[in-house]
LOMAR-836651 format. One record per residue (C-alpha): residue in one letter; chain; y, z, x. Coordinates in nm, 3 decimals. Example, Ala and Ser with C-alpha at 12.3 -4.5 7.8 and 13.67 -1.06 7.14 Angstrom:
<pts>
> rest, kette, y, z, x
> A, A, -0.450, 0.780, 1.230;
> S, A, -0.106, 0.714, 1.367;
</pts>
This chain:
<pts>
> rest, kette, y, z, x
> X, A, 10.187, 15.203, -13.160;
> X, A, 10.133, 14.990, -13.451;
> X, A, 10.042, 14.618, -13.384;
> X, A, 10.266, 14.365, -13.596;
> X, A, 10.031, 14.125, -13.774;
> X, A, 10.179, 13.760, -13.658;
> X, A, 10.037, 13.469, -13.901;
> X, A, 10.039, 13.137, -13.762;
> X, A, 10.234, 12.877, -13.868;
> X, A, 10.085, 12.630, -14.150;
> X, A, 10.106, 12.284, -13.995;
> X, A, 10.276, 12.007, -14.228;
> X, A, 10.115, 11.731, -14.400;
> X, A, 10.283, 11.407, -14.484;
> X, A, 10.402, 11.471, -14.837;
> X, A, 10.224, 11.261, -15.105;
> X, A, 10.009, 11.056, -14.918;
> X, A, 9.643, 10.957, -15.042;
> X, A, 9.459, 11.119, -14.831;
> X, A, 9.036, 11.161, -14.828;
> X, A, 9.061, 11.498, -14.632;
> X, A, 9.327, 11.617, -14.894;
> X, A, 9.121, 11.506, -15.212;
> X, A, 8.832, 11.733, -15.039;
> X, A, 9.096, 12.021, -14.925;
> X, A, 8.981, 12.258, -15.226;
> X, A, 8.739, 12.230, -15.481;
> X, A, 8.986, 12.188, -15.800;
> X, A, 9.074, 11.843, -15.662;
> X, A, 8.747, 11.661, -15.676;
> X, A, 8.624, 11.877, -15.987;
> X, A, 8.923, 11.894, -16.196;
> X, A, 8.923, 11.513, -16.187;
> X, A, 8.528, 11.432, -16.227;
> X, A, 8.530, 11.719, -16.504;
> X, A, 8.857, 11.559, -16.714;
> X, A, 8.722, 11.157, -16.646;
> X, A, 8.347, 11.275, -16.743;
> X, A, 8.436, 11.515, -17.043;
> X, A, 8.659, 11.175, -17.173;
> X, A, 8.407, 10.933, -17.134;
> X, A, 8.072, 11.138, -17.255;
> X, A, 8.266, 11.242, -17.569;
> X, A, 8.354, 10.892, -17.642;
> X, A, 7.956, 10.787, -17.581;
> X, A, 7.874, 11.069, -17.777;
> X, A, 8.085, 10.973, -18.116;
> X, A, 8.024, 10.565, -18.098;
> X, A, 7.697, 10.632, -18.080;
> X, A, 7.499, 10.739, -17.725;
> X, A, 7.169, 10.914, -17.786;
> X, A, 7.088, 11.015, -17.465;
> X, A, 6.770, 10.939, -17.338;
> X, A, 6.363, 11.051, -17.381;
> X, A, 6.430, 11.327, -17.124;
> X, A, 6.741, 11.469, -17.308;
> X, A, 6.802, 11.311, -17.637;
> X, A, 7.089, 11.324, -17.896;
> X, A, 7.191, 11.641, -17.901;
> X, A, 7.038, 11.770, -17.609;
> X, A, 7.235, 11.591, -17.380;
> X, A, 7.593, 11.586, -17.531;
> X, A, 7.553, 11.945, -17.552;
> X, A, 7.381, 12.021, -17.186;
> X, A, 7.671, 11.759, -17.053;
> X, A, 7.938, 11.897, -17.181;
> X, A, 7.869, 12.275, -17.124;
> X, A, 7.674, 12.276, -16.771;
> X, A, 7.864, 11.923, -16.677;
> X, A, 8.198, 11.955, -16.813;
> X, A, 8.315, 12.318, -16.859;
> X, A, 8.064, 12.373, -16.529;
> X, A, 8.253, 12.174, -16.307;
> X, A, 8.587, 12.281, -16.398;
> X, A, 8.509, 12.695, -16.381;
> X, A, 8.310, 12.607, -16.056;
> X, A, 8.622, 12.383, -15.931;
> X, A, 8.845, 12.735, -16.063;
> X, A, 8.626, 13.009, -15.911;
> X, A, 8.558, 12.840, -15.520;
> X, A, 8.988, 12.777, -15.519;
> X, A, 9.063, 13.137, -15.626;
> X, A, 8.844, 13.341, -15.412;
> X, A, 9.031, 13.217, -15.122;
> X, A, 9.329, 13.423, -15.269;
> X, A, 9.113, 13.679, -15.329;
> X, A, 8.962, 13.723, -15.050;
> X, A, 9.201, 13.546, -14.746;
> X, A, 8.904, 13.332, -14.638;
> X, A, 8.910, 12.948, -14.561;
> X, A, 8.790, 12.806, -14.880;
> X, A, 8.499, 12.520, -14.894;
> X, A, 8.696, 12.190, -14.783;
> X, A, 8.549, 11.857, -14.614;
> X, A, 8.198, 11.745, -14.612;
> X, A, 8.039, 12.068, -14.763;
> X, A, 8.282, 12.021, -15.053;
> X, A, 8.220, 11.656, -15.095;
> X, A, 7.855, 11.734, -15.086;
> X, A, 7.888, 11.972, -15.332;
> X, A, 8.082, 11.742, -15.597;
> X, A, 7.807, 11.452, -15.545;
> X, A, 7.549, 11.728, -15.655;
> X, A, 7.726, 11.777, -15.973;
> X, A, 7.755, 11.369, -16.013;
> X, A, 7.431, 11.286, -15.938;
> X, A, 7.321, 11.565, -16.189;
> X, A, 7.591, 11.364, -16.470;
> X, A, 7.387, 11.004, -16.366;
> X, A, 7.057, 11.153, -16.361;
> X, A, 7.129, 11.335, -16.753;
> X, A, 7.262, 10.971, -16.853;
> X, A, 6.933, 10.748, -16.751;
> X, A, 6.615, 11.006, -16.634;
> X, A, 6.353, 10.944, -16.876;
> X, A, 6.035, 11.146, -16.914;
> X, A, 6.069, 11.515, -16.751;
> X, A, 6.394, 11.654, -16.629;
> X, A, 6.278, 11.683, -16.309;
> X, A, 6.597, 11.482, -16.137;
> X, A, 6.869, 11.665, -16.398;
> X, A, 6.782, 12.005, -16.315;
> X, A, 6.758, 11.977, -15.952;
> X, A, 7.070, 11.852, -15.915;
> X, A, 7.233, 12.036, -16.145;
> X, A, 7.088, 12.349, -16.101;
> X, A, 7.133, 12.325, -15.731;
> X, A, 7.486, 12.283, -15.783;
> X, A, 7.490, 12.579, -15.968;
> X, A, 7.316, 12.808, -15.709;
> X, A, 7.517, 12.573, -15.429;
> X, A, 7.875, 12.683, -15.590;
> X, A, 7.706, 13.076, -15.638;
> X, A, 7.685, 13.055, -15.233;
> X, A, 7.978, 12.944, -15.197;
> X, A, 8.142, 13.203, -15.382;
> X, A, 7.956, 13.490, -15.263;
> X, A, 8.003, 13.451, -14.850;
> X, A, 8.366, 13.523, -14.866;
> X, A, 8.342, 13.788, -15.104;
> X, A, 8.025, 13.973, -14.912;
> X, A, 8.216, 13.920, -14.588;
> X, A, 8.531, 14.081, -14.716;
> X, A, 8.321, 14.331, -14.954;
> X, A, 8.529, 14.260, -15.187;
> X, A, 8.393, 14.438, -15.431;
> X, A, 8.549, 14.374, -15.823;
> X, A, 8.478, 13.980, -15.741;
> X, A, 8.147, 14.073, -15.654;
> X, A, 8.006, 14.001, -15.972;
> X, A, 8.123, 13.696, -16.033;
> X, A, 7.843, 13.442, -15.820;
> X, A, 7.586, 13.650, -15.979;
> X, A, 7.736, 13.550, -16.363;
> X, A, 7.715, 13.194, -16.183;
> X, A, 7.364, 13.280, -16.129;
> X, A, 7.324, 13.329, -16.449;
> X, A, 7.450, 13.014, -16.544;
> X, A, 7.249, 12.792, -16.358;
> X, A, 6.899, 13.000, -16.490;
> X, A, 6.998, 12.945, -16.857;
> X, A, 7.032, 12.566, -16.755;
> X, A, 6.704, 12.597, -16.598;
> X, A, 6.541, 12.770, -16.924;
> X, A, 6.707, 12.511, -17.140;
> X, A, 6.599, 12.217, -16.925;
> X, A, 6.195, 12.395, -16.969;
> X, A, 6.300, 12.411, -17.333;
> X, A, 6.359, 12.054, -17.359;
> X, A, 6.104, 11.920, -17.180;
> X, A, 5.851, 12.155, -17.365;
> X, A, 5.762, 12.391, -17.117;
> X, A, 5.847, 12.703, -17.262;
> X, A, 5.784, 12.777, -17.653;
> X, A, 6.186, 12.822, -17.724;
> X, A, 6.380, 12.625, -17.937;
> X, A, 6.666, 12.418, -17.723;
> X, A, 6.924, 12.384, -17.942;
> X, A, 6.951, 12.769, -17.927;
> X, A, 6.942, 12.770, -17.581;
> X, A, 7.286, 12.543, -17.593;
> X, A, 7.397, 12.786, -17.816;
> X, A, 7.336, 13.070, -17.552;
> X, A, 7.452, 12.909, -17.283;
> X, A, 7.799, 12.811, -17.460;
> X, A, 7.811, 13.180, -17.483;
> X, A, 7.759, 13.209, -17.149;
> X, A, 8.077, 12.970, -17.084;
> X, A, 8.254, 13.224, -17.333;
> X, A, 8.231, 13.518, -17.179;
> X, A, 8.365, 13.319, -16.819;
> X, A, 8.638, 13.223, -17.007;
> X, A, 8.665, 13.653, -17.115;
> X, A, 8.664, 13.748, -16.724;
> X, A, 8.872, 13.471, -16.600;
> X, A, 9.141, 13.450, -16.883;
> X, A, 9.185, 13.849, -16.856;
> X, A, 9.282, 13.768, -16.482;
> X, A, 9.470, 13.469, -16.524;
> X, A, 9.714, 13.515, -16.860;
> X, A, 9.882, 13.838, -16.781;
> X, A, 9.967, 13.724, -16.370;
> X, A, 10.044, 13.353, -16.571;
> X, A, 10.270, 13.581, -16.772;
> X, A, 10.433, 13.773, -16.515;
> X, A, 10.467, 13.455, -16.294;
> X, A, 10.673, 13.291, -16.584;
> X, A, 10.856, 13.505, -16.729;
> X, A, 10.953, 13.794, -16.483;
> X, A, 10.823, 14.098, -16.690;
> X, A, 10.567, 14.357, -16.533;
> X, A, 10.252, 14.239, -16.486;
> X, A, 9.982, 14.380, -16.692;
> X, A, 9.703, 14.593, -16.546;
> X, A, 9.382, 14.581, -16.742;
> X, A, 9.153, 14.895, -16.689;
> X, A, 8.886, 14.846, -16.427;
> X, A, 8.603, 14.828, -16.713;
> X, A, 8.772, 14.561, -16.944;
> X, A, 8.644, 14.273, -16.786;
> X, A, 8.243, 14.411, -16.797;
> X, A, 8.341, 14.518, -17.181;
> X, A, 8.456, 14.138, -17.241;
> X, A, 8.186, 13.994, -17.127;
> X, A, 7.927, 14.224, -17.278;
> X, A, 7.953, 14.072, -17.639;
> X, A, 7.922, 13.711, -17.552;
> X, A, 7.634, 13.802, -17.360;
> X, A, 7.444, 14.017, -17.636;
> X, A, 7.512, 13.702, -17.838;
> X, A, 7.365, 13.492, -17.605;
> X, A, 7.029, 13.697, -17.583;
> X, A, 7.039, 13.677, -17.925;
> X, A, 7.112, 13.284, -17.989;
> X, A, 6.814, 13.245, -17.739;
> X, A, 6.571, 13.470, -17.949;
> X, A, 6.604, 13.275, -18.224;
> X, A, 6.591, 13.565, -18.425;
> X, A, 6.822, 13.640, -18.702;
> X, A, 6.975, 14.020, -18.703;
> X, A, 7.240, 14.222, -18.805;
> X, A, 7.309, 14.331, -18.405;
> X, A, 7.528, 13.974, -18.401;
> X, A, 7.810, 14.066, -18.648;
> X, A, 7.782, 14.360, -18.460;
> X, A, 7.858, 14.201, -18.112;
> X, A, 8.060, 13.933, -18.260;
> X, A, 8.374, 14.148, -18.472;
> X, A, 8.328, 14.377, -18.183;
> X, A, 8.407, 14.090, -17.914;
> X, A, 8.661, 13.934, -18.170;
> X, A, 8.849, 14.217, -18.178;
> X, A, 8.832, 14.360, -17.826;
> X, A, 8.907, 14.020, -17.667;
> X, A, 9.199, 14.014, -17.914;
> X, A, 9.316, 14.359, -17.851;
> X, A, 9.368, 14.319, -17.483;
> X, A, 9.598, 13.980, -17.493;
> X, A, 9.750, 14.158, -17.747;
> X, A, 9.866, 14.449, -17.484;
> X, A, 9.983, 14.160, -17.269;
> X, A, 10.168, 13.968, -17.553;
> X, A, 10.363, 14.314, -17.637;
> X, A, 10.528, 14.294, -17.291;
> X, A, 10.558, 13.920, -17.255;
> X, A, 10.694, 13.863, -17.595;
> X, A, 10.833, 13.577, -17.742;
> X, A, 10.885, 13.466, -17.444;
> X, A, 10.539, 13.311, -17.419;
> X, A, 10.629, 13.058, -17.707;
> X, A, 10.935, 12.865, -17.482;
> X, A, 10.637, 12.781, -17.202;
> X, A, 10.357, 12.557, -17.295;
> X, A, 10.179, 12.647, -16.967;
> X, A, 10.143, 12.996, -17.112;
> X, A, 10.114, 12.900, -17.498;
> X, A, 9.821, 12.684, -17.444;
> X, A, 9.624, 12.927, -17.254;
> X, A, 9.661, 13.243, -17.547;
> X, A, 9.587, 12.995, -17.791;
> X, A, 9.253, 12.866, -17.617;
> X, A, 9.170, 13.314, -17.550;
> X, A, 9.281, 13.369, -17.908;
> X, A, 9.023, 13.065, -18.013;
> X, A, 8.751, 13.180, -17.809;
> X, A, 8.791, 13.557, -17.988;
> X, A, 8.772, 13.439, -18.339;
> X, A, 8.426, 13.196, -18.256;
> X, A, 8.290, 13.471, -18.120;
> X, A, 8.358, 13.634, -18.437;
> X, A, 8.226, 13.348, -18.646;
> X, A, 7.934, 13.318, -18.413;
> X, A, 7.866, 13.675, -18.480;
> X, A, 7.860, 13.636, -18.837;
> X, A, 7.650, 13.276, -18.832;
> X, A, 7.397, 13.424, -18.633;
> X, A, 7.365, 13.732, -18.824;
> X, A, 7.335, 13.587, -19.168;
> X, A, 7.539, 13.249, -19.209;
> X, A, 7.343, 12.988, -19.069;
> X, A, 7.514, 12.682, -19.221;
> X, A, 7.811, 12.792, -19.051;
> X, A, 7.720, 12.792, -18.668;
> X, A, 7.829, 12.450, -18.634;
> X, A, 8.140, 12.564, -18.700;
> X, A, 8.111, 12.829, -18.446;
> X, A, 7.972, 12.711, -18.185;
> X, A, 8.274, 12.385, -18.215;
> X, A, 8.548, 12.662, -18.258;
> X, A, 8.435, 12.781, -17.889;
> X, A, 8.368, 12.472, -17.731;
> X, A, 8.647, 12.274, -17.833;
> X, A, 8.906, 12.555, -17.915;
> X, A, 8.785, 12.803, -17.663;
> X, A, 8.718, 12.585, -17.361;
> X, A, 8.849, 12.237, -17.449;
> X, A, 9.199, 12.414, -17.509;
> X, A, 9.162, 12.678, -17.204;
> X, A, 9.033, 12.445, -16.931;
> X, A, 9.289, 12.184, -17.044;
> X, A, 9.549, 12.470, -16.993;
> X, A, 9.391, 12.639, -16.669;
> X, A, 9.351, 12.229, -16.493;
> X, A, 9.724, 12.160, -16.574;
> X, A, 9.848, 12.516, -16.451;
> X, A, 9.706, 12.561, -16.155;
> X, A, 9.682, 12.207, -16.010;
> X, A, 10.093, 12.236, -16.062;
> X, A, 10.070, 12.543, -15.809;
> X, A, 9.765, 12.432, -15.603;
> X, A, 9.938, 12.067, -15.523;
> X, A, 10.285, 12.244, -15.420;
> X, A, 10.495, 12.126, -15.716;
> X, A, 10.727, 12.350, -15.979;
> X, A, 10.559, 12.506, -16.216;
> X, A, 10.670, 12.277, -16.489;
> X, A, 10.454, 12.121, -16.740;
> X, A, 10.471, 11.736, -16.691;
> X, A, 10.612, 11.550, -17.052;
> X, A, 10.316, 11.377, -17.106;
> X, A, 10.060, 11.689, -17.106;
> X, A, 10.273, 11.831, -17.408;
> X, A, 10.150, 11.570, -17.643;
> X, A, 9.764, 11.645, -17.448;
> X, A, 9.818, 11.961, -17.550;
> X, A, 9.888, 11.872, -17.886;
> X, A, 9.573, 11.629, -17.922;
> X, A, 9.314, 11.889, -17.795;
> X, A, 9.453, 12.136, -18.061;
> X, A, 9.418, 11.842, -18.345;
> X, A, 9.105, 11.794, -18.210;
> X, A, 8.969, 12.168, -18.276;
> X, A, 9.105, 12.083, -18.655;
> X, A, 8.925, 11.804, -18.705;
> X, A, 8.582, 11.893, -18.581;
> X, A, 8.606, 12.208, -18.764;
> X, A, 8.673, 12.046, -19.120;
> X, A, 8.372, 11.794, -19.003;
> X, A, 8.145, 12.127, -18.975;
> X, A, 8.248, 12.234, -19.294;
> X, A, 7.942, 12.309, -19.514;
> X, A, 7.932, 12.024, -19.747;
> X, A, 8.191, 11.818, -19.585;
> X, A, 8.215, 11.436, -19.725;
> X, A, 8.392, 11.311, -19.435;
> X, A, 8.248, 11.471, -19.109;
> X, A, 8.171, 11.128, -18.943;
> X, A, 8.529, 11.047, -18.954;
> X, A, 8.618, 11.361, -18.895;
> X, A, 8.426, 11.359, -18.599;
> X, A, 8.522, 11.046, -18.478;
> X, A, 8.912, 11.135, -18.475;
> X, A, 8.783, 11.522, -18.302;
> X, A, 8.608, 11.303, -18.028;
> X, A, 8.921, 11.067, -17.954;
> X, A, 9.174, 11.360, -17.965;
> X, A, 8.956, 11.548, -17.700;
> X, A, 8.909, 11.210, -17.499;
> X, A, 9.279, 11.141, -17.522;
> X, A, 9.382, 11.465, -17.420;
> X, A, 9.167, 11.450, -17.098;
> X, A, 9.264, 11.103, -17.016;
> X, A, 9.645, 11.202, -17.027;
> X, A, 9.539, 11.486, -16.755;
> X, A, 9.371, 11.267, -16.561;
> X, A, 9.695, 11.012, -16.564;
> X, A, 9.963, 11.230, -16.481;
> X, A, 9.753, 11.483, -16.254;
> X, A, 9.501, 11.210, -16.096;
> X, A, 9.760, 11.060, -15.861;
> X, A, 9.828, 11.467, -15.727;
> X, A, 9.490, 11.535, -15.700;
> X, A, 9.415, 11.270, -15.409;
> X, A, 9.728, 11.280, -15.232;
> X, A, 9.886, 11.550, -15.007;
> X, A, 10.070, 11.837, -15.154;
> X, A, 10.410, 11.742, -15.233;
> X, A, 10.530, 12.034, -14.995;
> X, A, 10.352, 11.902, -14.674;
> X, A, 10.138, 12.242, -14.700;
> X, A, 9.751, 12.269, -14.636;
> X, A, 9.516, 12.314, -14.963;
</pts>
């Protein structure tokens, strides 16, 4: 005779209540937050006039902060709350979480005043890295859960291009750094591939009631593959013809299989911001990895341009539209974009504008331009953490666990 499975009751929380073992419950609520207050305040350092320090100067840091710090954090924060749908397991709450966010601020403080070597700034933010990796990968080997099995290993990944870049920097290793940022925003790009292929069509179906659409098997590896190739290629430093290659073919694959999705969802999509917001930062992401394609292959005044139309467009709009999804849905409130996140929405898009023009060959104005980029993209975050912050400390407004 068949044995009914009986779940147990979830116990009830005080609704709404600032809570320490709430703001540590999953990891979107201490990362979401540190990742939105950070990627405000470096990008305001950055444009009035922060040069980082002897370790990581200029450049170096505003890009290593903003693509292992900022987008880091928040895929890290996405990935270790998710696999604990996929998989059924407990996620990583309490201490082990905590300890696990004050990796990944001690690795922002250490970026912000080491001087020298370093030394400080990649153990703590690599460790974080391989820490989150760990994380990830004991529910998924206990449940062999197989298609998510990939996934710490691409984290892996991650945290050895920071290492490489870090050697880079500190002159270690004969490599160029400011192609290694360029590889390891690709890096972010082809996350943003496997986890926007996942999220937008069940996003889709969630919203608007129409059958969700199944992606084949393969289409995640196949998204990935180009921003990768790119990657290896951004890193060589060498110029060839293999990039436009890998870049129109990403373009166009990432943008034929939201396409199959829009077909069914239709219209539809444009009466949801929650939805809008998230093809628009896919849709950005396809066409830099087009442009970045093209830049590396034989346009080199134009990978500026590029590498801003992913960063900002690609994962400024997409995490900004991931965060204020699922925190609705992870904190036990409708799934009903709050008034003031339109207008966020609205700043992080003017903010891809603006830093585009600035990267303009020949642009008169890019200081400016740059200037108004950096306090759209500040602005936007700030708004998040506003209207979200308050949710992200306190008690789901259900009473539920998580």
């Amino acid at each position: 005779m068949a044995i009914m499975p009986l779940d147990e009751p979830r116990p009830r929380l005080p609704p709404n209540r600032a809570d320490w073992r709430a703001f540590t419950a999953m990891a979107f609520r201490p990362l979401y937050l540190g990742a939105a207050l950070f990627g405000a305040v470096a990008i305001l350092a950055w444009v009035h006039g922060f040069a980082g320090t002897s370790a990581l100067p200029g450049l170096l840091w505003h890009g290593h902060e903003m693509i292992w710090g900022y987008a880091g954090a928040i895929i890290v924060g996405f990935l270790l709350t998710a696999v604990a749908t996929w998989t059924g397991q407990k996620p990583l709450r309490g201490a082990p979480l905590a300890a696990l966010a004050a990796l990944w601020l001690g690795a922002r403080i250490a970026a912000a005043l080491e001087t020298g070597t370093p030394v400080l700034t990649g153990l703590l933010s690599v460790g974080f890295l391989l820490a989150s990796a760990a994380a990830l990968a004991v529910p998924v080997v206990r449940t062999r859960n197989r298609r998510n099995l990939p996934i710490p290993f691409l984290l892996v990944g991650f945290a050895v291009a920071n290492s490489v870049f870090l050697l880079a920097a500190a002159g270690r290793l004969a490599i160029d750094p400011a192609r290694l940022l360029v590889a390891g925003l690709l890096v972010v790009a082809g996350f943003i591939a496997v986890i926007g292929l996942r999220v937008i069509p069940f996003f889709s179906h969630r919203a608007l009631q129409h059958p969700q659409v199944a992606h084949p098997a393969w289409a995640g590896r196949a998204a990935i593959l180009a921003p990768l190739v790119l990657a290896v290629i951004a890193a060589s430093g060498q110029d060839t013809p293999l990039a436009l290659v890998a870049g129109v073919a990403g373009m166009g694959f990432n943008l034929a299989l939201l396409g199959r999705n829009l077909r069914v969802a239709g219209t539809g999509v444009l009466r949801h911001p929650l939805l809008w917001i998230l093809y628009a930062g896919y849709v950005l992401t396809a066409l830099g990895l087009g442009l970045a394609g093209w830049a590396l292959a034989m346009a080199p005044a134009w990978l500026s341009a590029a590498v801003h139309l992913i960063a900002i467009g690609g994962i400024g709009v997409l995490t900004l539209g991931m965060m204020t999804r699922t925190a609705l849905g992870h904190t036990g409130r409708p799934l009903a974009l709050p008034a003031p996140m339109v207008p966020a929405y609205g700043l992080m898009l003017v903010a891809v504008v603006a830093r585009l023009a600035a990267a303009w060959p020949g642009m008169t104005h890019a200081p400016a331009l740059i200037e108004v980029a950096g306090a759209c993209f500040a602005g936007a975050l700030l708004l998040f953490v506003w209207r979200y912050g308050p949710w992200l400390w306190r008690t789901r407004a259900d009473g539920l666990p998580g």
